[in-house]
SEZA-636026 format. One line per field, with one value per residue (C-alpha): z, x, y; residue number from 1. Coordinates in steps of 0.2 Angstrom, whole numbers, plus 5000, padded with zeros to 4 digits. Layout:
N
up	c(Z  ...)
east	c(X  ...)
north	c(Y  ...)
seq	c(NUM  ...)
END
This chain:
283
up	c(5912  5933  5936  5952  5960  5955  5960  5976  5979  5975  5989  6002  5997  5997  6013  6020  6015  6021  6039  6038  6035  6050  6046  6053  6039  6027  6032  6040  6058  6070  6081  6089  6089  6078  6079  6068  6070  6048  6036  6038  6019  6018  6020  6008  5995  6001  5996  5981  5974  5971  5980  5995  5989  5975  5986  5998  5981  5978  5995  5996  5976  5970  5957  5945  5932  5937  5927  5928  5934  5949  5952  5951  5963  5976  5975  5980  5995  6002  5999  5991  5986  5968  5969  5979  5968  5953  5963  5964  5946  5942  5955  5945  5930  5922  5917  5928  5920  5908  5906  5888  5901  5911  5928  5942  5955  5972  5981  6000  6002  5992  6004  6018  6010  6007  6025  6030  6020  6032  6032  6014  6001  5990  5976  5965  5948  5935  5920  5910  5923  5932  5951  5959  5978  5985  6005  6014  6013  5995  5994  6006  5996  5978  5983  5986  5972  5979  5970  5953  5941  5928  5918  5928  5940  5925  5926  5906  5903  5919  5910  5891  5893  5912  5925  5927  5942  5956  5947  5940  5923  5914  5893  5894  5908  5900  5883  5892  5906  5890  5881  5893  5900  5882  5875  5892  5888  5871  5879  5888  5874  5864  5882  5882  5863  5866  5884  5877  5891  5887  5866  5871  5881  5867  5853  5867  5869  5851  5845  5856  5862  5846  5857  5863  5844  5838  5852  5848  5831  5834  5839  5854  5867  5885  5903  5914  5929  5943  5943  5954  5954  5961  5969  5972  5986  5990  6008  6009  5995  5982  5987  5980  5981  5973  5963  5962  5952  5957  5946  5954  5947  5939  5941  5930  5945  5947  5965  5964  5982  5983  5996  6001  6004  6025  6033  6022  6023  6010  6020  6035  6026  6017  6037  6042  6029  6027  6046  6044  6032  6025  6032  6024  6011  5992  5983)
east	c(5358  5356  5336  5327  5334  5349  5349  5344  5359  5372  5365  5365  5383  5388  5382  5388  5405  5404  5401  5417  5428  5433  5438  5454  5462  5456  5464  5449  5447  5439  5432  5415  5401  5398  5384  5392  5412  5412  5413  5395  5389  5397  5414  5412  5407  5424  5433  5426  5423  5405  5390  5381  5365  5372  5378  5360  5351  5364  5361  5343  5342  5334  5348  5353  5367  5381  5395  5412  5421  5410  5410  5428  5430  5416  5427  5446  5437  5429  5447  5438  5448  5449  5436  5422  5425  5423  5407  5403  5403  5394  5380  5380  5376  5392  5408  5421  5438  5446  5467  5462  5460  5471  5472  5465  5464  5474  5476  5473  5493  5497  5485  5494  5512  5505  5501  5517  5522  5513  5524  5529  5520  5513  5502  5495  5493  5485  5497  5485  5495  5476  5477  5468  5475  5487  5490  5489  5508  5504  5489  5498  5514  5505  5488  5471  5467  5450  5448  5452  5437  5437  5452  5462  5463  5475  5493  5496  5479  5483  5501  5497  5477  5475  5482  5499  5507  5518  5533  5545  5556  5569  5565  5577  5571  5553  5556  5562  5548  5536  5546  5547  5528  5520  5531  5526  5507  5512  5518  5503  5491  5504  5499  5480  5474  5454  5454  5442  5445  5464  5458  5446  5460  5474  5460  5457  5476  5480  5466  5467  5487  5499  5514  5506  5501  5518  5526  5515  5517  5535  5532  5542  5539  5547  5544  5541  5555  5564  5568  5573  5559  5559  5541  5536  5523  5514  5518  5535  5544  5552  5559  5571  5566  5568  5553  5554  5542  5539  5529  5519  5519  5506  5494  5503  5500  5514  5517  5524  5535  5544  5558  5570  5591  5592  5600  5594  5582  5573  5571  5565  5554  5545  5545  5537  5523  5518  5516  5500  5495  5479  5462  5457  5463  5462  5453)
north	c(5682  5682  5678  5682  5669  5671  5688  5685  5672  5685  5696  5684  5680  5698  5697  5682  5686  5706  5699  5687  5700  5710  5730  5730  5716  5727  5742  5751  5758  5744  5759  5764  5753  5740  5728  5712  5710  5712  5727  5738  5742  5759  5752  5739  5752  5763  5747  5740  5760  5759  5767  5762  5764  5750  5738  5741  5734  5722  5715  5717  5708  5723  5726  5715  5712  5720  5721  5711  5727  5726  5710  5709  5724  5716  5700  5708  5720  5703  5694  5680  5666  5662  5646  5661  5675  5662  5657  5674  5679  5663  5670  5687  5680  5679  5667  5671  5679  5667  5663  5675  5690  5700  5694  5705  5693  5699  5681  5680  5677  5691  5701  5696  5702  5719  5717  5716  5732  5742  5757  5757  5764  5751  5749  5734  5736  5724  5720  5734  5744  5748  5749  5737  5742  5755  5756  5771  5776  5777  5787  5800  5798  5800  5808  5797  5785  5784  5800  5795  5791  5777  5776  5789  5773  5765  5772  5772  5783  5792  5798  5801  5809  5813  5824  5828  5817  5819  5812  5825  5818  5826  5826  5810  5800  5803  5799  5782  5781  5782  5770  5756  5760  5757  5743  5733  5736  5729  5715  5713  5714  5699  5689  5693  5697  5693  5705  5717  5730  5731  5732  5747  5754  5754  5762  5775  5779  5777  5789  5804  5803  5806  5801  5787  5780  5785  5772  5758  5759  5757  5738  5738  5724  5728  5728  5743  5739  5748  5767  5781  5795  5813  5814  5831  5832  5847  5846  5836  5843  5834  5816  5807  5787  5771  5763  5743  5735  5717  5703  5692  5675  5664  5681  5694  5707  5721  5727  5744  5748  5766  5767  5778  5775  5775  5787  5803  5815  5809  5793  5805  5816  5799  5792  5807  5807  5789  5791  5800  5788  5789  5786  5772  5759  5766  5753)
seq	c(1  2  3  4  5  6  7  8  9  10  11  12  13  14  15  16  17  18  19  20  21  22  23  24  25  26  27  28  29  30  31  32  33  34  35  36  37  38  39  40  41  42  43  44  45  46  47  48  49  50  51  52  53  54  55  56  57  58  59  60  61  62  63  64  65  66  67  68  69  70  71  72  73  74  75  76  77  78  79  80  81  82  83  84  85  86  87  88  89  90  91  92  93  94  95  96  97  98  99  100  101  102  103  104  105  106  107  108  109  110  111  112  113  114  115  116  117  118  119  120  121  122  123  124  125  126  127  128  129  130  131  132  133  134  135  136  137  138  139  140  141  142  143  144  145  146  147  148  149  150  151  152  153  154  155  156  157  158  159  160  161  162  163  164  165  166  167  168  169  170  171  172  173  174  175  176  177  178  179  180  181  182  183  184  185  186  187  188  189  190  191  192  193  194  195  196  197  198  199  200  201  202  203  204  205  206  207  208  209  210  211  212  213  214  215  216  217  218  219  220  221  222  223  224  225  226  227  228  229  230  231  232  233  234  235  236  237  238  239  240  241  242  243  244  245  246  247  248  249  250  251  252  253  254  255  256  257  258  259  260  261  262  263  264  265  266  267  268  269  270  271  272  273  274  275  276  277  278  279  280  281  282  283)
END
């Protein structure tokens, strides 16, 4: 349980680290006037997805306890390494994320990659299959995950209880997108059997999705890999693209990049869309 002083450490860290971390490298406009070269309160709520107000009392010590979820998000918009945010969630109060839990850690390298994918709509999920970060190209390509509450932010929730997507399927290829999505969150939950987000997260699914309870009671164990997918985009019209899904090593992180095949229109039409990007960087 954080004390006062305790409390009082974290806020000085959050804003310690807030000032290191100039807009820009975190996907943000480094416009108009800025009185320190960091992010300003407001754009480190934007990216961790909490309120401003929250991160004022963080900052000023007048909140205390906040949860892991926060923590964790606080941690990946700073781009602390794994030694701070450990160091952080020992200032909140809390032991930092065990090798029993699923990883959610996006490492400084791993931010620098996504970098370099500038013009590519990317996003990183956990191996829940919850978003921890999509890039601009992605938000315009698949509509703004800043928007999505709570556990429309995880893509297997998102599928079987939320709102329909963007992605069209045929009755085959949805039978097998099903099929491969629930047998690799199987496989997760083999890897991570005391994570007690992921066992809320497979009751939640089970109880209140019939299709969902009747693939995991089938026992399969997969991975959730590459596919084309027809995005239909309210502006673009339907695109044809590729959907890779790279595992990151030694941190169980999947990095989801949609392309197109050069030379088409689909490739144009993508070009054209993730050109106007989005405004910000969805956290």
């Amino acid at each position: 349980m954080a004390t006062g002083g305790t409390t009082r450490a974290f806020g000085e860290a959050l804003r310690r680290w807030r000032d290191r971390v100039a807009p820009e490298t975190a996907g943000l406009p480094a416009g108009g006037q800025r009185r320190a070269a960091g992010l300003r309160r407001e754009e480190l709520a934007l990216l961790a997805g909490i309120s401003v107000d929250y991160v004022t009392r963080l900052e000023q010590g007048r909140a205390s306890h906040p949860s892991a979820q926060v923590v964790e998000a606080l941690a990946r918009a700073l781009r602390l390494s794994g030694t701070e945010r450990a160091h952080l969630f020992r200032l909140a109060g809390l032991a930092p994320p065990g090798p029993e839990t699923v990883p959610a850690h996006i490492t400084p390298s791993m931010r620098r990659l996504l970098d370099r994918l500038a013009g590519t709509p990317v996003a990183v999920f956990d191996a829940c299959w919850t978003l921890l970060l999509a890039n601009p190209p992605y938000a315009a390509l698949m509509g703004d995950p800043s928007e999505w509450p709570g556990d429309q932010r995880n893509a297997v929730w998102r599928h079987f209880l939320g709102p329909a997507g963007r992605a069209r399927h045929t009755p085959e290829s949805l039978r097998a997108f099903e099929a491969a999505l629930v047998a690799d969150l199987r496989a997760t939950a083999d890897r991570y059997p005391a994570d007690p987000r992921l066992r809320r997260l497979v009751a939640d699914l089970r109880a209140n999705s019939g299709r969902f309870a009747e693939l995991w009671d089938s026992g399969a164990v997969g991975r959730h890999e590459a596919g084309r997918k027809i995005i239909d985009h309210p502006d673009a019209g339907p695109l044809t693209l590729d959907c890779d899904v790279l595992t990151v090593t030694g941190s169980d992180l999947r990095v989801m990049v949609y392309t197109a095949e050069p030379g088409t229109e689909d490739a144009e039409r993508l070009a054209s869309l993730t050109d106007l990007g989005a405004p910000s960087l969805a956290r």
